[in-house]
C-alpha positions in Angstrom: 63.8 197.0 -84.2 64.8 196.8 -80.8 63.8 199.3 -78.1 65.9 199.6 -75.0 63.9 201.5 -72.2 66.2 203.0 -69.2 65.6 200.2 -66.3 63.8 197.6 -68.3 65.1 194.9 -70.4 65.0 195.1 -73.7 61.4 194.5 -75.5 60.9 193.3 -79.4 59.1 195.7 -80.8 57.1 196.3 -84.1 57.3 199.5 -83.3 59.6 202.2 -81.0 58.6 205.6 -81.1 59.4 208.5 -78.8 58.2 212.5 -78.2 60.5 215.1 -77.1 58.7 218.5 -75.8 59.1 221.4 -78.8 59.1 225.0 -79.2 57.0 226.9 -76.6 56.1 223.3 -74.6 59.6 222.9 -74.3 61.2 226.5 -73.8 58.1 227.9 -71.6 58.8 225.8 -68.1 62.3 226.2 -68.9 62.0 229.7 -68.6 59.8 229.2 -65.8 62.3 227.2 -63.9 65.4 229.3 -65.0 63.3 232.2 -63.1 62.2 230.4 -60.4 65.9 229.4 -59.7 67.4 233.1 -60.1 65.5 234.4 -57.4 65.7 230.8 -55.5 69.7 231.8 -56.0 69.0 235.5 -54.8 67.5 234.4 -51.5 70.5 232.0 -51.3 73.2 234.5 -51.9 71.1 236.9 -49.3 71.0 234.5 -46.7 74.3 233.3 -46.6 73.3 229.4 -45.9 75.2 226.5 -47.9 71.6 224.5 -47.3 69.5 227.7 -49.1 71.2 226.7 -52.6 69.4 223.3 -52.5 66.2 224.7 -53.8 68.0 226.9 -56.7 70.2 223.8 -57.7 67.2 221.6 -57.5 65.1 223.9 -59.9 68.5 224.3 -62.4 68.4 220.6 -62.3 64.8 220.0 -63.5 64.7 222.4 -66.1 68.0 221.1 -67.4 66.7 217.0 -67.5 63.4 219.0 -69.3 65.4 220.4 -71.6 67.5 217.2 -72.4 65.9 214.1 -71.3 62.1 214.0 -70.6 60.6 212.3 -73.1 57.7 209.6 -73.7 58.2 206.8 -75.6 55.7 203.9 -77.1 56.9 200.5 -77.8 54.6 198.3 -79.8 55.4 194.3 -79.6 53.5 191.5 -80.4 51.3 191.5 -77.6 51.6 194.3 -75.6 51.7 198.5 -75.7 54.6 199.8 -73.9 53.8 203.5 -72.6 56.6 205.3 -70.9 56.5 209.4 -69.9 57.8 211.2 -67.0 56.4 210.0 -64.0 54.5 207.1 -65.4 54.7 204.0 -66.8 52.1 201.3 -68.6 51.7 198.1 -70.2 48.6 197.2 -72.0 47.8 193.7 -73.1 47.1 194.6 -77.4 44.3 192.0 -76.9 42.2 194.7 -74.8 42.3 197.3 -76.9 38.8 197.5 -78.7 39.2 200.8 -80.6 42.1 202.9 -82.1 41.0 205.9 -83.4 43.6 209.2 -84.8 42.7 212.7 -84.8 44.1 215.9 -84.9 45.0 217.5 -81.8 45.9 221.3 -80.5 48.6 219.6 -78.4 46.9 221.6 -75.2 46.2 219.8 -72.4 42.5 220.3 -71.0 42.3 222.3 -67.7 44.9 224.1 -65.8 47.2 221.2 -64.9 49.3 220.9 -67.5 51.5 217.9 -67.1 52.5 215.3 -69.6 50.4 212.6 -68.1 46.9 214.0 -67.4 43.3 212.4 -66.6 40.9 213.5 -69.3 37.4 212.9 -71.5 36.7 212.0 -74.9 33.4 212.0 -75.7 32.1 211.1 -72.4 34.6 208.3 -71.7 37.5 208.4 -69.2 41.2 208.6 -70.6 44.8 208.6 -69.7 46.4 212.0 -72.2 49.8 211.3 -72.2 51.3 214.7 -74.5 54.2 216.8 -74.8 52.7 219.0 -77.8 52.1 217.7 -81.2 49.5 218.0 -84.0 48.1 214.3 -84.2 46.3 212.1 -81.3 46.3 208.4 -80.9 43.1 207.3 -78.7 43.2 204.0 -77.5 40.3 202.9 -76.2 40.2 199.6 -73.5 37.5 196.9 -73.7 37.4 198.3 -69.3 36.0 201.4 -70.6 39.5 203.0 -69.9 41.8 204.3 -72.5 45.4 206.4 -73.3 45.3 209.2 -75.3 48.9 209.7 -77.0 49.8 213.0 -78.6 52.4 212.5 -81.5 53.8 215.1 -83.4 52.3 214.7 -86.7 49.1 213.0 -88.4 52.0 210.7 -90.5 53.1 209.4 -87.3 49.5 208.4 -85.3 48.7 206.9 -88.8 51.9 204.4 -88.6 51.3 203.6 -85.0 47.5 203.2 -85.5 48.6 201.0 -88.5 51.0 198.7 -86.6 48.2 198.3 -83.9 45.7 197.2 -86.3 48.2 194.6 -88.0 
């Protein structure tokens, strides 16, 4: 199967798999931006400035590429692992990863930032969460010491992309 990622050329991969946000991870900052943006549009209409609607249309404008276009993606080839979220990007050679381990997850992100690419711990050692809500995590850990955390949406799908890394 062939995965094309926006801006790169086109990778062979074993393996192309990609997370949308669901249910409350998806609708709750949409929401949040949808409010933000009606009072960003009150002050706007209040003010009567054409630059005042830049902050309203900006906020409209991010909750509408949440909605329909953030996503992250793994593509697994022959010798690399192709990580691609909002806001990051990551190739890592397959011959440095030492352990692949899958677990179940909450789909919460620790602490109060919750972005899709956050700096965590697993058991003491230093990780990379990439994580838009799901039920399954797949830890890679690096022969560096490093690691990526990937949050999938279901046990059945860390399995197959634990499986493919293992082959």
């Amino acid at each position: 199967m062939t995965h094309q990622d926006s801006g790169s050329p086109s990778i062979r991969a074993q393996l192309a798999h990609s997370e949308r946000a669901t249910g409350s991870a998806r609708l709750g900052p949409t929401i949040a931006l949808g409010i933000a943006a009606s009072f960003a549009a009150l002050i706007a209409v209040s003010t009567d400035s054409l630059i005042a609607w830049v902050a309203p249309a900006a906020l409209a404008a991010f909750a509408a590429w949440w909605i329909w276009v953030a996503r992250i993606t793994v593509a697994v080839d022959r010798d690399s692992i192709h990580f691609a979220a909002p806001l990051f990007r990551r190739t890592v050679p397959r011959e440095t990863v030492s352990q692949v381990r899958v677990t179940a997850d909450d789909g919460m992100n620790p602490g109060i930032v919750s972005w899709v690419v956050v700096p965590t711990e697993v058991d003491g050692e230093r990780f990379t969460r990439i994580n838009m809500g799901g039920a399954a995590a797949v830890t890679f850990t690096l022969r560096a010491g490093k690691g990526i955390q990937l949050v999938v949406r279901d046990l059945d799908t860390a399995n197959r992309l634990a499986e493919t890394l293992r082959a």
